[in-house]
N, C-alpha and C positions, 0 to 999 in steps of 0.2 A: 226341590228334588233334583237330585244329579240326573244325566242321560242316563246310566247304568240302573237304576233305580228304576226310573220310569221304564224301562224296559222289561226289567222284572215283573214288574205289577202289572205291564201287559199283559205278558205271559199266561201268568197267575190266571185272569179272569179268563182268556182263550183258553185253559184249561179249563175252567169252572163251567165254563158254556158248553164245551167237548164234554163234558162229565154228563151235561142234562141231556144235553144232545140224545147221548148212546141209552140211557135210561128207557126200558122200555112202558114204563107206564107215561113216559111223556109223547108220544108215539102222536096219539091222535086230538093233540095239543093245538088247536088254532093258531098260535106261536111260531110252532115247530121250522115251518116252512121259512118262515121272516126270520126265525132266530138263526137257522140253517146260514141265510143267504148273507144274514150280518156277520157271522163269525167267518164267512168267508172273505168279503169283504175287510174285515179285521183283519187277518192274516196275507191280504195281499197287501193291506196298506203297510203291515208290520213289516213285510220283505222287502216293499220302496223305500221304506224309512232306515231298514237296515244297509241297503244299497249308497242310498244318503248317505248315511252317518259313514260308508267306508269309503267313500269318494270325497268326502269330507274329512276324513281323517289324512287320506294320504293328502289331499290337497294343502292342507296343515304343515302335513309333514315335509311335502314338496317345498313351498314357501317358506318354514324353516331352513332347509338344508340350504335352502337359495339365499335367502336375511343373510345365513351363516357364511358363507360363500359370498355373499359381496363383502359382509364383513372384513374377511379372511383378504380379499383380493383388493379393498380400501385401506387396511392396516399394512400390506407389502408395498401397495404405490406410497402411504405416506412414507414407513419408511426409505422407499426408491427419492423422493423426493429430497427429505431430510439428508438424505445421503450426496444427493446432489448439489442442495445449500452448502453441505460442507464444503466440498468440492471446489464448487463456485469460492466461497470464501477465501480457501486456499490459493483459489488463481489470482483472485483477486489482489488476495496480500503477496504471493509473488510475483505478480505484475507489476504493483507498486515499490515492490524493494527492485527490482532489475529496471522499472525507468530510474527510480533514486541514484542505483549506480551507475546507471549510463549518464545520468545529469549529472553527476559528482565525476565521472572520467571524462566529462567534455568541457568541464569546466576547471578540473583541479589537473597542477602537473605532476605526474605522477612518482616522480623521485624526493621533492620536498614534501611535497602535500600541500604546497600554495596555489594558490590560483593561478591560471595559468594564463597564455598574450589573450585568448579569443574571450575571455571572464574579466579579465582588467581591461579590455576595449571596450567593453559594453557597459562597463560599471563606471570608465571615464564619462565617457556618454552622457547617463544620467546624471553625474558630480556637476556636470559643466551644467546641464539643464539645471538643474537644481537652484546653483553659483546666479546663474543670471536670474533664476526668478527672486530668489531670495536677496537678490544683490546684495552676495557675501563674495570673500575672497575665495580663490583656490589654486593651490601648491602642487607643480607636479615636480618628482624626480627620477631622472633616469642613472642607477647604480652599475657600474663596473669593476668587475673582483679583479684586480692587479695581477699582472702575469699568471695567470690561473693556467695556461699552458705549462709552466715549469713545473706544476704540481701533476697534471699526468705525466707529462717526460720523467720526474724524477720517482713519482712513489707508485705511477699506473693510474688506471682509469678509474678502476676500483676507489682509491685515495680521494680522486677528483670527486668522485660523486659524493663521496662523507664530505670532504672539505665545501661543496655547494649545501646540503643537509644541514651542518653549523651555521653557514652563514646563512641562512634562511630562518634559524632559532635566532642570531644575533642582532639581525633587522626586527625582528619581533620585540625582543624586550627593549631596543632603543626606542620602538613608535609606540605610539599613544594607543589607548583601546581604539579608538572610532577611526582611525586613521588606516586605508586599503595600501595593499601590496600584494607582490607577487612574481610568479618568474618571468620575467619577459622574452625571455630565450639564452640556451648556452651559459653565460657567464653574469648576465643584465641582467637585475631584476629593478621595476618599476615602483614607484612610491605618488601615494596619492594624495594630498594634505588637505580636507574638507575645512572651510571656514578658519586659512591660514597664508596669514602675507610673507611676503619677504624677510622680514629680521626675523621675526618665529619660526619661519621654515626654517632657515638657516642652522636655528640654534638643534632645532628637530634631529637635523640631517646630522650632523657633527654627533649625537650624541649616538646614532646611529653607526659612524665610521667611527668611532671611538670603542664602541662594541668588536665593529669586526675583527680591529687592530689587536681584542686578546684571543683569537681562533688560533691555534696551531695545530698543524696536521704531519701526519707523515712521524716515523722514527727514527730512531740514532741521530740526527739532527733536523729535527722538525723543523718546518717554513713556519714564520708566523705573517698571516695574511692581511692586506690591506685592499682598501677600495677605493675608487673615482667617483667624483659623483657629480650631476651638471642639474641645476633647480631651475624653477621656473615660476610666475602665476599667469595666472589666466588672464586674456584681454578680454574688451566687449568684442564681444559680435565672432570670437577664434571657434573653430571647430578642434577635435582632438587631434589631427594632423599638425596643424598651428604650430598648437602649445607641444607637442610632443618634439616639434622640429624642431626649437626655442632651447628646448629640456637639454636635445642632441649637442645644440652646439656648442652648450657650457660644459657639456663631459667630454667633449673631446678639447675645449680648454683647458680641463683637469686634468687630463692627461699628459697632453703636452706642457701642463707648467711641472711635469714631475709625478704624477701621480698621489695617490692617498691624501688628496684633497677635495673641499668641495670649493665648486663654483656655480654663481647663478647667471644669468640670463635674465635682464630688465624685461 
């Protein structure tokens, strides 16, 4: 039986007793008296229990609005959250692309796109570690672009910087895939020949200044550009000062025998 119910049917009988009650032939009822004091009693308990049930009801209803209300206020934090991960995410992945370019500008020069002195100083480094552990050979060359002055003085700076651009494509297709370079500064750029002696660098290198020898720059009569080149390999025990100093003094032999040649350095 529902609450509503049961209440009814209280009712019901506190009338039926209110009924005998007032009846006057029940008057002088041995009863009367006890039935009097119970229907009173009945009807005080009936007004606690109605008291109950509404202190109880709002309290129901308090504790709903409250459920509802944390509800309400759990569902805006998760979203606050979820919004937050986003957030978070997004720093996260722009944080990663701004170190990427900052490692990629401190490491690449930024008018070819090659690597640049302080990226090919640190990558000689480990070739040489590598060279002695492995006890392989290894091939360094230092490149110089031929009169590369005449090409600003004649077509601008603007020129020069295209005319470095090609020859930085033209190093490329003469080296091998596994084989590092880069700009070494200004007009140098640096070659690095992993697990490569002498007579093979040699041939390397040539096929290299063979490339540069078809760049032409500049119009109405374009320069066609050549380059110097001074090789080297690696000793026991050299650090990259060494072999680079080695590198140096064959290209400034190539120079001095005329340019647009290579020479090595035992």
């Amino acid at each position: 039986m529902t609450k509503t119910r049961a209440s009814q049917a209280g009712r019901e009988i506190l009338e039926r007793v209110q009924a005998l009650l007032e009846d006057p032939d029940h008057q002088d009822n041995p009863l009367y008296e006890a039935l009097e004091g119970l229907r009173e009693y009945a009807l005080a308990q009936d007004q606690r229990l109605e008291r109950l049930m509404r202190i109880s009801d709002g309290y129901h209803l308090l504790e709903r609005n409250h459920t509802q209300s944390l509800a309400v206020r759990c569902d805006r934090q998760l979203r606050r959250m979820e919004k937050m991960a986003r957030i978070s995410d997004q720093y996260q992945k722009t944080l990663w692309e701004v170190t990427e370019s900052l490692r990629e500008a401190a490491n690449q020069d930024p008018l070819t796109g090659l690597a640049n002195r302080r990226f090919l100083m640190e990558r000689l480094k480990d070739e040489i570690q590598r060279a002695e552990r492995k006890d392989t050979r290894l091939a360094l060359c230092l490149m110089d672009v031929d009169h590369f002055k005449r090409i600003n003085d004649r077509f601008g700076h603007e020129v020069g910087d295209t005319a470095l651009c090609e020859i930085a494509g033209a190093v490329r297709q003469g080296l091998r895939r596994y084989d590092l370079y880069g700009r070494w500064g200004g007009e140098e750029f640096l070659l690095v020949l992993p697990q490569t002696g002498l007579s093979e660098a040699g041939a390397v290198i040539d096929r290299v200044r063979q490339e540069v020898g078809q760049v032409t720059v500049g119009e109405g009569e374009p320069l066609t550009l050549s380059a110097s080149f001074g090789y080297t390999c690696l000793h026991v025990g050299e650090d990259p000062n060494d072999i680079l100093k080695r590198a140096d003094i064959a290209l400034f032999r190539a120079k001095e025998a005329g340019r647009n040649r290579v020479e090595q350095e035992p």
